[in-house]
Backbone as XML, in Angstrom:
<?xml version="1.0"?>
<chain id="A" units="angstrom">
  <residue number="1" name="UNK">
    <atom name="N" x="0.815" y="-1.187" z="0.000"/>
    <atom name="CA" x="0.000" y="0.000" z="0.000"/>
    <atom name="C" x="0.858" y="1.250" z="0.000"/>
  </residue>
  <residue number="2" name="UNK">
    <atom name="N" x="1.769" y="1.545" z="-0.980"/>
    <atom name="CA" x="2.595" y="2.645" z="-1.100"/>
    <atom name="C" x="1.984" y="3.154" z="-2.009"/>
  </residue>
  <residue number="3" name="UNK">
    <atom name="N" x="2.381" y="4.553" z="-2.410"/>
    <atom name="CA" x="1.950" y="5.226" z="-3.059"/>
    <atom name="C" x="3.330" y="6.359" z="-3.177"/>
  </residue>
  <residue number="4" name="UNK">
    <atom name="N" x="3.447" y="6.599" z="-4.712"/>
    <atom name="CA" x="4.895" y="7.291" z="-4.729"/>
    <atom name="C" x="4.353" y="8.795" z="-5.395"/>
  </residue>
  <residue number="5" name="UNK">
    <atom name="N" x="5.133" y="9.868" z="-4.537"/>
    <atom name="CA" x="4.773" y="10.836" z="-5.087"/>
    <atom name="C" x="6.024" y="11.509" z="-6.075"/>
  </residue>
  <residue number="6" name="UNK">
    <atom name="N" x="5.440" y="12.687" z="-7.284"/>
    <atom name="CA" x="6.540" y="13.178" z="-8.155"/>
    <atom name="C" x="5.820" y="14.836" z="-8.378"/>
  </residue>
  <residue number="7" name="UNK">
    <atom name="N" x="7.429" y="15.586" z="-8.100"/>
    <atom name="CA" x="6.948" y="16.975" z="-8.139"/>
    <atom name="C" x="7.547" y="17.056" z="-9.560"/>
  </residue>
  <residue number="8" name="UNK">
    <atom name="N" x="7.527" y="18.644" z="-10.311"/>
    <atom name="CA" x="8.239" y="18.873" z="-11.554"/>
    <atom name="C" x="9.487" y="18.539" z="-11.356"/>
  </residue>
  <residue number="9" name="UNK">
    <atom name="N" x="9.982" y="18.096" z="-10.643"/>
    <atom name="CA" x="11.654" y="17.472" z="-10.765"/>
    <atom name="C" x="11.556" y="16.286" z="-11.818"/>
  </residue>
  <residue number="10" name="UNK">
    <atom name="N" x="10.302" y="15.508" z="-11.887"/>
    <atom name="CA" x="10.254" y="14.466" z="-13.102"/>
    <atom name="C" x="10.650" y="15.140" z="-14.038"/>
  </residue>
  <residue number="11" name="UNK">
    <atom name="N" x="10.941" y="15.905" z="-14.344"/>
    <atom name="CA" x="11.161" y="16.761" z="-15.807"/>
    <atom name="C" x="12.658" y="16.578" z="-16.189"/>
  </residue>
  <residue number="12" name="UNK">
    <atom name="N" x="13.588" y="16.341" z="-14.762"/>
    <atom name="CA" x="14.925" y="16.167" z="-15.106"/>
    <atom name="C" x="15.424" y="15.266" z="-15.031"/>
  </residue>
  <residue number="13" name="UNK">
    <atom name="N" x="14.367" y="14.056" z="-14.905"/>
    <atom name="CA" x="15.012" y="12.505" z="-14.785"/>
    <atom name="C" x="15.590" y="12.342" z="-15.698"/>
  </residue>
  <residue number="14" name="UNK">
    <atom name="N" x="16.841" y="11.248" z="-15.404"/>
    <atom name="CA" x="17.407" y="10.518" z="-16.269"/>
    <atom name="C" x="16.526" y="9.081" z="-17.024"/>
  </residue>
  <residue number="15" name="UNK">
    <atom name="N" x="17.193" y="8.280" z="-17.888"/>
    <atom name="CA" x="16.769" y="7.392" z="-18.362"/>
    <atom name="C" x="16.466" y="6.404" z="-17.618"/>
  </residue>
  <residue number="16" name="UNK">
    <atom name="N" x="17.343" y="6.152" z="-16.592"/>
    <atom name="CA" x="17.554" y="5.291" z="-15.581"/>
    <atom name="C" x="16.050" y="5.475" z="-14.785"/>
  </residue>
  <residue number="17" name="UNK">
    <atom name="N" x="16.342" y="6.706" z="-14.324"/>
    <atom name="CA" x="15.004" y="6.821" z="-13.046"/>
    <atom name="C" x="13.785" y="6.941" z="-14.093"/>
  </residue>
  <residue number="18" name="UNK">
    <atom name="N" x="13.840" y="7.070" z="-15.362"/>
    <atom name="CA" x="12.302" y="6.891" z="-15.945"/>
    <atom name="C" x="12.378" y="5.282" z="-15.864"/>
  </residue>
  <residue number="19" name="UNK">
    <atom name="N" x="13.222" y="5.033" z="-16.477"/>
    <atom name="CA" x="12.729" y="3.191" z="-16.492"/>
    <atom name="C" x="12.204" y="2.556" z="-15.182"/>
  </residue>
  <residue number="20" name="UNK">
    <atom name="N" x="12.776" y="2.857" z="-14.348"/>
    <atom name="CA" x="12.493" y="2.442" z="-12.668"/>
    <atom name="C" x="11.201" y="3.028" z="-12.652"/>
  </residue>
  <residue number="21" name="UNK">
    <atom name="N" x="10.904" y="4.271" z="-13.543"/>
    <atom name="CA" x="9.130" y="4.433" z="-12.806"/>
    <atom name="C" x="8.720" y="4.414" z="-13.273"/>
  </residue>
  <residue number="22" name="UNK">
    <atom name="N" x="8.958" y="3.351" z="-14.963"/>
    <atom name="CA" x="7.923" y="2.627" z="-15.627"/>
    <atom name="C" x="7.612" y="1.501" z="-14.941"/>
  </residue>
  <residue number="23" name="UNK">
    <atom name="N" x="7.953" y="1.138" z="-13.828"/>
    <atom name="CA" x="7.451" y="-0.053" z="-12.946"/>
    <atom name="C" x="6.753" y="-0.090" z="-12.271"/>
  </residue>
  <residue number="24" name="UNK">
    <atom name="N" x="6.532" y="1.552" z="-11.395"/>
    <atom name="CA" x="5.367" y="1.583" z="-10.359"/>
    <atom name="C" x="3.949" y="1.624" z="-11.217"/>
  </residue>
  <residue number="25" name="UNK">
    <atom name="N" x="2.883" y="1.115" z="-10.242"/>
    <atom name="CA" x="1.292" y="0.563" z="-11.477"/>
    <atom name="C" x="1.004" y="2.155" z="-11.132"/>
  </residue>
  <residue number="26" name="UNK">
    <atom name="N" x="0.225" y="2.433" z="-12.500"/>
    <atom name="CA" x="-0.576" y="3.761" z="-12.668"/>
    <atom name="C" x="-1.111" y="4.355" z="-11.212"/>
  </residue>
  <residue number="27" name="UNK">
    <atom name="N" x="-1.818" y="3.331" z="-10.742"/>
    <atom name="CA" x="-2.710" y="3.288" z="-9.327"/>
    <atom name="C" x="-1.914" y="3.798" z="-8.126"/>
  </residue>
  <residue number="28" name="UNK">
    <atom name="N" x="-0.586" y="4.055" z="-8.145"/>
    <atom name="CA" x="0.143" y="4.618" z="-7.172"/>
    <atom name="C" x="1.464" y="5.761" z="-7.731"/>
  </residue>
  <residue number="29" name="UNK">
    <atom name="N" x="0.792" y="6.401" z="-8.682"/>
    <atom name="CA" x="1.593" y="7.275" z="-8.618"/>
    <atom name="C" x="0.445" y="8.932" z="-8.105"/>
  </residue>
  <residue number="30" name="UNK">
    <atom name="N" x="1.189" y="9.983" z="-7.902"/>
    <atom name="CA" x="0.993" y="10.711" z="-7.031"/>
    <atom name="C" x="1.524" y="12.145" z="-8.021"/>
  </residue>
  <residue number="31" name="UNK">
    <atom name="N" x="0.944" y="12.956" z="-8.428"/>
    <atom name="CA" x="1.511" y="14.291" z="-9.023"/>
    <atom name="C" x="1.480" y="15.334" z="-7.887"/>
  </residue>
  <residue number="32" name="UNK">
    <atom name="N" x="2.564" y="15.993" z="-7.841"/>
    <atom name="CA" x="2.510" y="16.751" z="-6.567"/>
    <atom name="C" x="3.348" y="18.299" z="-7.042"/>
  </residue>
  <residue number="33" name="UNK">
    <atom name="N" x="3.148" y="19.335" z="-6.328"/>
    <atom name="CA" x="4.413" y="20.237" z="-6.363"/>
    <atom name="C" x="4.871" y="20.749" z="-5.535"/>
  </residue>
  <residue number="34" name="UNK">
    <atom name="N" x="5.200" y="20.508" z="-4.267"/>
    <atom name="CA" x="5.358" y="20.975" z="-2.861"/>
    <atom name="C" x="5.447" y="22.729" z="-3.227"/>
  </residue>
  <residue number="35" name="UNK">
    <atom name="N" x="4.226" y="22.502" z="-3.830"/>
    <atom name="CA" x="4.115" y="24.186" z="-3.142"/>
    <atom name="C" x="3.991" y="24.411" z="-1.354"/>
  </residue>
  <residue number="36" name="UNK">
    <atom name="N" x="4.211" y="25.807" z="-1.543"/>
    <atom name="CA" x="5.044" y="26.931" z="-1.783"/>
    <atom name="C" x="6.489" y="27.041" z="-2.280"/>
  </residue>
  <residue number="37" name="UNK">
    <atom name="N" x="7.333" y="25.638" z="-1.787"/>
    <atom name="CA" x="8.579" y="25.819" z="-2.330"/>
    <atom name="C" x="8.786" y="24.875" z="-3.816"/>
  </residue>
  <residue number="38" name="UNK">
    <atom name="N" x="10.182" y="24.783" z="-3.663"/>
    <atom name="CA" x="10.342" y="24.414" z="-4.883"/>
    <atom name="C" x="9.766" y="24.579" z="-6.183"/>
  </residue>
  <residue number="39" name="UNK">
    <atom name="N" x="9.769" y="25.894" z="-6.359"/>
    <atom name="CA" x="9.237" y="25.987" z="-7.929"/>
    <atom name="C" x="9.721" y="25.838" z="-9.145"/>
  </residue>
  <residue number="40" name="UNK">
    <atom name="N" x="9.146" y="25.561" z="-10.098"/>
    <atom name="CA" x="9.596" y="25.449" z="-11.234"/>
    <atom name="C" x="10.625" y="26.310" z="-12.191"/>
  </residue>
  <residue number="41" name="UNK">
    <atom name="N" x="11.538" y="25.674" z="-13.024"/>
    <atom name="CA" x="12.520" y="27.331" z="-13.269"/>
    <atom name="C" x="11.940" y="28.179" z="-13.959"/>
  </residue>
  <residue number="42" name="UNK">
    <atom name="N" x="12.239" y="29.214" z="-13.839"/>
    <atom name="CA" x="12.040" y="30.715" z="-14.304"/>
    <atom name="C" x="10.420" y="31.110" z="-13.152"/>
  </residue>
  <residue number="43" name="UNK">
    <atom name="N" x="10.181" y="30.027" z="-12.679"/>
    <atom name="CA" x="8.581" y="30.915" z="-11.718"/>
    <atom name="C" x="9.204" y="31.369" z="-10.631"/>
  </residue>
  <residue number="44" name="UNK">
    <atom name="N" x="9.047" y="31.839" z="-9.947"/>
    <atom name="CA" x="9.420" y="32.704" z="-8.523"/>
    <atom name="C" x="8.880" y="31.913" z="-7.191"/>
  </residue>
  <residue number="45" name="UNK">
    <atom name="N" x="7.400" y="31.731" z="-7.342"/>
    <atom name="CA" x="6.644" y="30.725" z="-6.544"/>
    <atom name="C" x="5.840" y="29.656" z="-6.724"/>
  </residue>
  <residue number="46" name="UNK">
    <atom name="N" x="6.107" y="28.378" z="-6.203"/>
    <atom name="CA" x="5.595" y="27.700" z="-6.758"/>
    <atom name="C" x="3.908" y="27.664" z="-6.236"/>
  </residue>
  <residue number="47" name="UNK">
    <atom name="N" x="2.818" y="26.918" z="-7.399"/>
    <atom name="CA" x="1.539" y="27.077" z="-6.364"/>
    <atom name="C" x="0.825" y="25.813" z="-7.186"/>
  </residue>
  <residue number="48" name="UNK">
    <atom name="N" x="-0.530" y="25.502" z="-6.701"/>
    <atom name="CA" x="-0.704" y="24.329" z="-7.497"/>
    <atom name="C" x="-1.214" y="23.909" z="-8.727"/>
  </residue>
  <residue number="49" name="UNK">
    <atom name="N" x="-1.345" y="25.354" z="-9.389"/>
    <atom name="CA" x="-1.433" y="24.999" z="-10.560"/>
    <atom name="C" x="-0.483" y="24.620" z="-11.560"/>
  </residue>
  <residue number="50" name="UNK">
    <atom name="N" x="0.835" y="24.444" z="-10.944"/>
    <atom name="CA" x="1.774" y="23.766" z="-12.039"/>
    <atom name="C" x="1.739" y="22.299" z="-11.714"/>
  </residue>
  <residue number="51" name="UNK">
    <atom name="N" x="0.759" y="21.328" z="-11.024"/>
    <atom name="CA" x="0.477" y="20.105" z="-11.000"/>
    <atom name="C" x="0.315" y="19.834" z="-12.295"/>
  </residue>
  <residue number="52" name="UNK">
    <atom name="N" x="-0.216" y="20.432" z="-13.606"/>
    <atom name="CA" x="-0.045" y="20.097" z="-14.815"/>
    <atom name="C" x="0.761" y="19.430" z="-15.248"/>
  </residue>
  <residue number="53" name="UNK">
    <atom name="N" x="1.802" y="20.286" z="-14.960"/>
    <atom name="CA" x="3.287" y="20.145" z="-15.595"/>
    <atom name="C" x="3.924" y="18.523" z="-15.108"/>
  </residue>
  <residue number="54" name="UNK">
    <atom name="N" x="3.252" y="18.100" z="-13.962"/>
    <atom name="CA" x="3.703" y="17.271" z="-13.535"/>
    <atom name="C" x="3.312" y="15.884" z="-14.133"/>
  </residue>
  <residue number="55" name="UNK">
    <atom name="N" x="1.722" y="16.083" z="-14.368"/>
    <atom name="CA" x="0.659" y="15.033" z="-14.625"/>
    <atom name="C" x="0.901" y="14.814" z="-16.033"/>
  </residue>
  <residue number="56" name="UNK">
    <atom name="N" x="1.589" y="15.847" z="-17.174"/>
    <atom name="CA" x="1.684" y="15.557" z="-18.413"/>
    <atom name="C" x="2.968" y="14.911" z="-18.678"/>
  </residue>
  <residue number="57" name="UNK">
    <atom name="N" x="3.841" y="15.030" z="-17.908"/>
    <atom name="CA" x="4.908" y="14.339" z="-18.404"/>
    <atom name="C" x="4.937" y="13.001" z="-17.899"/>
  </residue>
  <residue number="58" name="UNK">
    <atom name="N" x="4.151" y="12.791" z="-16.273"/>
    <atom name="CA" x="3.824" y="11.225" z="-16.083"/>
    <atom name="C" x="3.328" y="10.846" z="-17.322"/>
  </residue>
  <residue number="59" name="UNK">
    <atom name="N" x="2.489" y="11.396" z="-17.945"/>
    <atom name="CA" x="1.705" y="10.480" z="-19.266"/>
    <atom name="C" x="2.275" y="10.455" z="-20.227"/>
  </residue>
  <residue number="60" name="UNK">
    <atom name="N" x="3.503" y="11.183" z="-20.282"/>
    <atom name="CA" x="4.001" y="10.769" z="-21.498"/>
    <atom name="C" x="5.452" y="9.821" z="-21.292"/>
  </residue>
  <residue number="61" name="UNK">
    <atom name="N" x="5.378" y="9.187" z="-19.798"/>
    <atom name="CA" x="6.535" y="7.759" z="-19.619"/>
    <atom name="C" x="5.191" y="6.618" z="-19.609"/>
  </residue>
</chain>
């Protein structure tokens, strides 16, 4: 019963860490952006509408 979460840092995975999270099942992955911090480059603050950013690139591994 895990459940793995991924902020826009998926954006800078390597090949390696995509292949490894072509393994976890759909059913436990988690789009996240720890807003307030960690924002995305060039934004200033992060908030939750860049969960997008997160959810489109899960779909496209």
């Amino acid at each position: 019963n895990t459940y793995f979460g991924f902020t826009h840092l998926i954006t800078k995975f390597n090949q390696q860490q995509i292949q490894a999270l072509r393994y976890i099942p759909v059913n436990r992955l988690l789009a996240e952006t720890d807003a307030p911090y960690m924002p995305p480059r060039g934004i200033r603050i992060n908030t939750p509408i860049y969960v997008g950013e997160v959810v489109e690139k899960l779909t496209t591994l």
